[in-house]
C-alpha positions as CSV (number, residue, x, y, z in Angstrom):
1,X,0.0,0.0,0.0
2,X,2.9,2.5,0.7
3,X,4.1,1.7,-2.9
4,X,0.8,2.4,-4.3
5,X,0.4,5.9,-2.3
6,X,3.4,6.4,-3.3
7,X,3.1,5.8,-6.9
8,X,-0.4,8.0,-7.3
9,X,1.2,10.7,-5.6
10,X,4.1,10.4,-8.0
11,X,1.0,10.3,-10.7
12,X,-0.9,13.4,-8.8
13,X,2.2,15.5,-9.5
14,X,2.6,14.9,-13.0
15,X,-1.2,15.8,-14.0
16,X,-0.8,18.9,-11.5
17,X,2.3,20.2,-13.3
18,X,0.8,19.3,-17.3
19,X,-2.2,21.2,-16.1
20,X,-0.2,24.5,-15.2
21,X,1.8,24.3,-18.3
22,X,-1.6,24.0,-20.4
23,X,-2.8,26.6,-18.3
24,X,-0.4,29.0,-19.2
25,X,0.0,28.2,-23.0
26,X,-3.9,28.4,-23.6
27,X,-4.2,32.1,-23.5
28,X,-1.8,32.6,-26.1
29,X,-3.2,29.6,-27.9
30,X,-6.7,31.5,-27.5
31,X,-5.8,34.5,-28.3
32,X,-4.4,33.5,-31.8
33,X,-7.5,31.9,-33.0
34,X,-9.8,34.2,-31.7
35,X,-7.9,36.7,-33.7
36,X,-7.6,34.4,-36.5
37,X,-11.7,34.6,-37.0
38,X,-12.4,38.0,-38.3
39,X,-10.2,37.3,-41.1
40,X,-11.4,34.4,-42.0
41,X,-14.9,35.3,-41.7
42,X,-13.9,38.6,-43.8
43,X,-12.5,36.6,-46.4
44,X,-15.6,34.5,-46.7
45,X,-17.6,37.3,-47.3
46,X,-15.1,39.0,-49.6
47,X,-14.8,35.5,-52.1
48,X,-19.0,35.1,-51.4
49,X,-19.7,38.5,-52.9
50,X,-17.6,37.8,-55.9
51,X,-18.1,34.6,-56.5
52,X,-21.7,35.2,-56.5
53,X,-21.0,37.8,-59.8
54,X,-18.8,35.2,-61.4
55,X,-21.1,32.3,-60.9
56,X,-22.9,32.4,-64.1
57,X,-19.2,32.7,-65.8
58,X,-17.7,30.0,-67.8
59,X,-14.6,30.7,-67.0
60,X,-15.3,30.4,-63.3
61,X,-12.1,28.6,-61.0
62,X,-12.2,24.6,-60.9
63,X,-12.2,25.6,-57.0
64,X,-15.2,27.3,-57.3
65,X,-17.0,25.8,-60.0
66,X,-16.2,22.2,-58.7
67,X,-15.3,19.1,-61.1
68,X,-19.3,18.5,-61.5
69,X,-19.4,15.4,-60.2
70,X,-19.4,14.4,-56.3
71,X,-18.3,10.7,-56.0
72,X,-14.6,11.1,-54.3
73,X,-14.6,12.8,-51.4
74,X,-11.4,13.6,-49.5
75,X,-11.6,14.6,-45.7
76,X,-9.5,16.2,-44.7
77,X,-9.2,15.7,-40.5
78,X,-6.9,17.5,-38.0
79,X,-6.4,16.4,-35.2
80,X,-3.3,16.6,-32.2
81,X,0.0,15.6,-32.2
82,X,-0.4,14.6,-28.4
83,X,-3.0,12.5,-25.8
84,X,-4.3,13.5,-22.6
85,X,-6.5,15.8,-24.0
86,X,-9.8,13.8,-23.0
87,X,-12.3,13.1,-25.6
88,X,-10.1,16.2,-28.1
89,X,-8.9,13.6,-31.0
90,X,-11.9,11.1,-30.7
91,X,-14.7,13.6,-30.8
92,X,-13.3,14.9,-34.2
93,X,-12.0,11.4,-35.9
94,X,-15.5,10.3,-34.7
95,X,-17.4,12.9,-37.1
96,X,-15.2,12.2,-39.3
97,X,-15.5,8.4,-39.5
98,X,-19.6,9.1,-39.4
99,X,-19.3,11.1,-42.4
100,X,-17.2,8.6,-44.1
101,X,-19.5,5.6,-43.0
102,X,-22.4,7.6,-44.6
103,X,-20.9,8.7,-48.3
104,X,-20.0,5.3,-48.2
105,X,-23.2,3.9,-47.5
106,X,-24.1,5.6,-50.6
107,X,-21.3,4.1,-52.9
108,X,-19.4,7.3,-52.4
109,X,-15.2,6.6,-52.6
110,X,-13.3,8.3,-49.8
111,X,-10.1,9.3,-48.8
112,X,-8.1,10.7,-45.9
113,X,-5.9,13.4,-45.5
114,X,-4.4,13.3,-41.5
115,X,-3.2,16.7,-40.2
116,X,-2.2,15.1,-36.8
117,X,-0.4,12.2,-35.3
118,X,-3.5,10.9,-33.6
119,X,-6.2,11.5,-35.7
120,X,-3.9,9.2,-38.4
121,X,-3.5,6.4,-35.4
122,X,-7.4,6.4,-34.9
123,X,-8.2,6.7,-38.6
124,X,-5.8,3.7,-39.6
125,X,-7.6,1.0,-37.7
126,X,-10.4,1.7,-39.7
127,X,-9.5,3.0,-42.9
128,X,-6.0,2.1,-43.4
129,X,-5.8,1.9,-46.7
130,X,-8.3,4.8,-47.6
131,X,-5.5,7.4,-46.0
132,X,-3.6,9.0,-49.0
133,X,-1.6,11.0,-47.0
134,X,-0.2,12.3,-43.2
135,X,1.1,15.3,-42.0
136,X,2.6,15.5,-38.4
137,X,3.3,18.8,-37.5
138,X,4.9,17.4,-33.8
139,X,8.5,19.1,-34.6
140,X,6.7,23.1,-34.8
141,X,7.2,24.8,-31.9
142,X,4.8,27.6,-32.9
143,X,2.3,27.2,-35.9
144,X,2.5,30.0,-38.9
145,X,0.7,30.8,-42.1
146,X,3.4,28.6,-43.9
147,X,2.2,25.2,-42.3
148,X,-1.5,25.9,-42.8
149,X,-0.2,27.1,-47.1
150,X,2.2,24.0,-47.3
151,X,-0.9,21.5,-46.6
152,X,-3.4,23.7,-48.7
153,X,-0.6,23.2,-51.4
154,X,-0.8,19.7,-50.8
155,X,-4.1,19.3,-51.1
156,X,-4.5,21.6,-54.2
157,X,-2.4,19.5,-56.1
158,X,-4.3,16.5,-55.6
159,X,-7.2,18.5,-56.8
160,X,-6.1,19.4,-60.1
161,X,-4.5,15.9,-60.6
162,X,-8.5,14.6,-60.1
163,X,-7.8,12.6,-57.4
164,X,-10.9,14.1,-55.4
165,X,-14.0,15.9,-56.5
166,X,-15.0,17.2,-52.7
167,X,-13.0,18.1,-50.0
168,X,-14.1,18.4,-46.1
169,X,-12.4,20.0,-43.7
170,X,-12.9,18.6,-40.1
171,X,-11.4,19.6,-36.3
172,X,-12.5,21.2,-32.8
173,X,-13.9,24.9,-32.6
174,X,-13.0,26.8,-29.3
175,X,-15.8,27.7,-27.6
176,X,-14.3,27.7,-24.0
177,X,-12.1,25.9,-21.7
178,X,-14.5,23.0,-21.1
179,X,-16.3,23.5,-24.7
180,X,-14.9,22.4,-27.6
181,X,-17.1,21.6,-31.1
182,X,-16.4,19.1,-33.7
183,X,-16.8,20.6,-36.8
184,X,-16.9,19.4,-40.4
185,X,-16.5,22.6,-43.3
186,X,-17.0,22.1,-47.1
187,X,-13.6,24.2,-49.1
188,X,-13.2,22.4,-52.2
189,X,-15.8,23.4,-54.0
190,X,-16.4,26.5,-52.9
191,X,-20.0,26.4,-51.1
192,X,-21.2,30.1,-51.6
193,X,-23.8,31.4,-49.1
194,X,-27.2,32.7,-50.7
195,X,-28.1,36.1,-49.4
196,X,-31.9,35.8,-47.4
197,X,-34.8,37.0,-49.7
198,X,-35.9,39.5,-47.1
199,X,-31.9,40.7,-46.3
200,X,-32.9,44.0,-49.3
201,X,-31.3,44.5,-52.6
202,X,-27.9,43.0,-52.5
203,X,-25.1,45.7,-52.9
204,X,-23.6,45.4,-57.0
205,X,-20.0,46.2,-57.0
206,X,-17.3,46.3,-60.6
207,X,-14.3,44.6,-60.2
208,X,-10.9,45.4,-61.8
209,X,-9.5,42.8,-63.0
210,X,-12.2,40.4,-63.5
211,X,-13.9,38.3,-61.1
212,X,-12.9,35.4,-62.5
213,X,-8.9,36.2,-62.4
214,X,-9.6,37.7,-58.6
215,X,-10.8,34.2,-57.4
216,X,-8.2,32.1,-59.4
217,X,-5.5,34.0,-57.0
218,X,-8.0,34.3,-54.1
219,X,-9.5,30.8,-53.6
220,X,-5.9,29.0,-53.0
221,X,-4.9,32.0,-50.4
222,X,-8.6,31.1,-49.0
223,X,-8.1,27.4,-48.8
224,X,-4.9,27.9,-46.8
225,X,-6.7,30.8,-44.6
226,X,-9.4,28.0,-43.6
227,X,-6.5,25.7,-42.7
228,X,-4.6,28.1,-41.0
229,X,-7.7,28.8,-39.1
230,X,-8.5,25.3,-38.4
231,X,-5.4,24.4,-36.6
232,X,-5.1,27.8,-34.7
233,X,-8.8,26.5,-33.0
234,X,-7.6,22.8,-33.0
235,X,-4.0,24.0,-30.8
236,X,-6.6,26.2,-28.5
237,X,-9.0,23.3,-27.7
238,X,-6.2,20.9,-27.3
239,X,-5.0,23.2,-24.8
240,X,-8.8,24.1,-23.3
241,X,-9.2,20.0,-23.5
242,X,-5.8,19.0,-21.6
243,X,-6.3,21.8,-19.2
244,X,-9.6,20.2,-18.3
245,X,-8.3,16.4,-18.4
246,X,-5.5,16.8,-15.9
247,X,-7.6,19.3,-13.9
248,X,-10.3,15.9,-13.2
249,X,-7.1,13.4,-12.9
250,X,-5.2,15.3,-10.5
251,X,-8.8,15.3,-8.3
252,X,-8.8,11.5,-9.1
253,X,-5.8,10.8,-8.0
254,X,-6.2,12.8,-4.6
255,X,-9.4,11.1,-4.1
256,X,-7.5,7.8,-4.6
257,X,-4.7,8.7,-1.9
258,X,-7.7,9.3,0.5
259,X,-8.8,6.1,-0.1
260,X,-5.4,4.1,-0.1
261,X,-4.7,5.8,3.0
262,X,-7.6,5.0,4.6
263,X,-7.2,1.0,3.9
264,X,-3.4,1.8,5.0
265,X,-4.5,2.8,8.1
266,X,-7.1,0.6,8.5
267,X,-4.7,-2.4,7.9
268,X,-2.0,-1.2,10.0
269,X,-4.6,-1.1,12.9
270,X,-5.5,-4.2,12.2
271,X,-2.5,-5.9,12.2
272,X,-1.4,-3.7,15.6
273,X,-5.2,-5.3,17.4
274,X,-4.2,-8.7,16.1
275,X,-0.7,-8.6,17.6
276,X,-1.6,-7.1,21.0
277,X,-4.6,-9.8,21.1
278,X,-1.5,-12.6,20.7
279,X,0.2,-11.2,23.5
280,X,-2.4,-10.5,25.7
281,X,-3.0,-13.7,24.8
282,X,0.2,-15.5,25.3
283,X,0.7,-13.6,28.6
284,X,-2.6,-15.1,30.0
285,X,-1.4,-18.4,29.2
286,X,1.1,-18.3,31.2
């Protein structure tokens, strides 16, 4: 039992300490996606608006306009390089594998792309031979624009060499420390968003160059934005996720010590009643 104690105390200190360093890293990690969002968002609404006047064009982007058929679909999942996170990896390779279970239920082909370390050991038990490619981004100290373009680069080039016809982009959203959402986003095609009929006349703008050569420089820069966005809210929830995991181990293991130490003790006086009883015992004998 002293070994034990010992051991989950040992334990206690470990979560205690991961906690603190997750503590400390999540504000930054916060911070850069929460700041990461506007632009995004912004550039949504930038590529919507002209994508919406170059729809009817027939010199529209593939990116855009889409190969016209939908029957290979690449997902494209990130996920951490690291566990003791909780429920972080599973909860996004688990929307991912329903989405896959379902296009294929419809004798849809799909393939992964793993952005991760974990979500590529989850994934491969499954659909081993269905993963066309894994990037582990474990050796970055400090994610930048050029990891997020690198993998839209990647997956870009796939495109064009009609490997895929849709692409789906899946990991966590930050909501909070103990919130994060699993969330799956269309970016190959292009899915524009229809303005409500009862938003008023939509606002008619001229663009110089044409729309069509705007969005053939735009849409790659916007693929790698959505990335880039993706794994600044993945690194946050990991964060948010661990922060929370080791907070409710390091209260398990306290409330095993009580409980260890309580049979300890309980043992020890046992053994002290049973050897007092043999002498009292043993004296009375003689």
């Amino acid at each position: 039992m002293r070994v034990r104690i010992a051991s989950t105390k040992a334990t206690q200190k470990i979560t205690k300490a991961m906690q603190m360093v997750a503590a400390s890293r999540l504000r930054r990690a916060q911070n850069a996606a929460e700041a990461a969002r506007p632009y995004a968002e912004k550039m949504d609404v930038v590529i919507s608006n002209i994508a919406t006047a170059a729809a009817s064009s027939p010199g529209a982007p593939v990116l855009m306009a889409g190969t016209g058929k939908d029957q290979v679909h690449l997902l494209l999942v990130c996920t951490g390089e690291r566990g003791l996170c909780g429920a972080f990896n599973s909860s996004i390779v688990r929307l991912a594998r329903e989405r896959a279970l379902a296009l294929m239920s419809q004798g849809k082909e799909v393939k992964f792309f793993c952005v991760g370390r974990k979500g590529f050991e989850l994934l491969r038990r499954t659909f081993e031979k269905q993963i066309v490619e894994n990037v582990e981004l474990r050796s970055v100290r400090q994610l930048g624009f050029v990891n997020a373009e690198d993998i839209a680069k990647k997956v870009i080039a796939r495109f064009e060499a009609g490997e895929f016809d849709v692409c789906s982009l899946f990991y966590s959203r930050f909501k909070s420390v103990v919130s994060q959402v699993p969330t799956a986003q269309q970016i190959i095609p292009l899915v524009v968003e229809t303005q409500p009929a009862n938003a008023g006349p939509a606002t008619s703008y001229e663009y110089e160059p044409e729309e069509d050569e705007i969005l053939t420089g735009l849409l790659p820069r916007n693929l790698a934005v959505q990335v880039f966005r993706a794994l600044l809210e993945n690194n946050a929830s990991f964060y948010g996720a661990q922060m929370s995991a080791m907070d409710n181990a390091t209260r398990n293991a306290g409330d095993m010590i009580r409980k260890q130490t309580q049979i300890y003790n309980r043992t020890r006086q046992a053994m002290i009643t049973k050897e007092l009883i043999e002498i009292i015992s043993g004296a009375e004998a003689l």
